[in-house]
C-alpha positions as CSV (number, residue, x, y, z in Angstrom):
1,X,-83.6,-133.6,23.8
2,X,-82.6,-136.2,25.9
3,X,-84.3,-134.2,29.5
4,X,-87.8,-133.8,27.2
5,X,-87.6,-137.9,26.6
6,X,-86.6,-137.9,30.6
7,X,-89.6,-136.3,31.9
8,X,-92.1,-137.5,29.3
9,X,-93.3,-140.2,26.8
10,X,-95.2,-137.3,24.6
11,X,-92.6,-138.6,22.3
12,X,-94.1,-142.1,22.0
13,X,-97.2,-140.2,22.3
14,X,-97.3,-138.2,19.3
15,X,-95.3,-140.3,17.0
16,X,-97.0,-144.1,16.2
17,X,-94.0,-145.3,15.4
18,X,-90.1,-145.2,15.9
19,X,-89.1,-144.5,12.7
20,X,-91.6,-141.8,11.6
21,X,-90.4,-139.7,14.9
22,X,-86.6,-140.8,14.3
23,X,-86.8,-139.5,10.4
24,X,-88.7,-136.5,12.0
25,X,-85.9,-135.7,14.1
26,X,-83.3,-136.8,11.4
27,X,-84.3,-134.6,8.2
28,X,-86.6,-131.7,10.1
29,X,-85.8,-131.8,13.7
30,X,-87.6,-128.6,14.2
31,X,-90.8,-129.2,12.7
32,X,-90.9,-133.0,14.9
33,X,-89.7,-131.6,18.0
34,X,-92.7,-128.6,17.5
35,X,-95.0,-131.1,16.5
36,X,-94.5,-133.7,19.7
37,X,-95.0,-130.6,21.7
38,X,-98.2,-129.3,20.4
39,X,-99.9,-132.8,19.6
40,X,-102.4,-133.6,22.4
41,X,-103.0,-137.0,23.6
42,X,-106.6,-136.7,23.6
43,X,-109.0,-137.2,26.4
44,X,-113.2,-136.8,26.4
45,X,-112.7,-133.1,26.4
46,X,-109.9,-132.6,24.0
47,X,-109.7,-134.3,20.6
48,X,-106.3,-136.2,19.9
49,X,-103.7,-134.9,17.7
50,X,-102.6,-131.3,16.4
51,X,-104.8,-128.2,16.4
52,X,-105.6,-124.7,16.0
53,X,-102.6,-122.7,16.9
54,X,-100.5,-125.6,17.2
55,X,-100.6,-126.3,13.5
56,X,-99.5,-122.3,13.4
57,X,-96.4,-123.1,15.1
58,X,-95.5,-126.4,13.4
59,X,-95.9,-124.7,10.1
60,X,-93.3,-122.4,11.2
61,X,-91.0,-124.9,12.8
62,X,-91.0,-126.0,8.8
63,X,-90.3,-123.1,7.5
64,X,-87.5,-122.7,9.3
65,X,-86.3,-126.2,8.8
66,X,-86.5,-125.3,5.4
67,X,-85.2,-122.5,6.0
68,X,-81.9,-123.7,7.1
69,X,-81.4,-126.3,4.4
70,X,-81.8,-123.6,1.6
71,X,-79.1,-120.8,3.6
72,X,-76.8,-123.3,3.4
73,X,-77.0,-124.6,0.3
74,X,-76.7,-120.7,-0.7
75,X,-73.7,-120.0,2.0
76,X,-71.6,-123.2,0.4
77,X,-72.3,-121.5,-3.7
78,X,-70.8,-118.3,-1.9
79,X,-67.5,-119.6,-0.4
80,X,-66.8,-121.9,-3.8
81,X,-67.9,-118.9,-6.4
């Protein structure tokens, strides 16, 4: 995390403030790091923001977020049944 920040400010970029992108990171740190990767700054060509495919992969990032959360919530019912 720390060499993406390093080499570039699509952090500040894609997040409008610090504590949106730091809850990002906190509580779904796939679906924010996903998301700071596919948003596009925007120039006169390319609309700004998150698009097309890139809302493909950020809808994954989620699920697997998700994903996580609920395996172990199922893992810890295991080892205490």
């Amino acid at each position: 995390m720390w060499i993406f920040k390093l080499f570039d400010n699509r952090l500040s970029i894609a997040f409008e403030s610090f504590l949106i992108g730091f809850l990002g990171f906190l509580f779904l740190p796939w679906t924010a790091l996903t998301y700071a990767i596919a948003f596009a700054p925007g120039d006169a060509f390319i609309p700004r923001g998150v698009s097309g495919f890139g809302w493909f992969i950020v809808g994954f990032a989620f699920v697997v977020d998700i994903m996580s959360y609920t395996s172990g919530d199922r893992a810890r019912r295991r080892r205490n049944a």
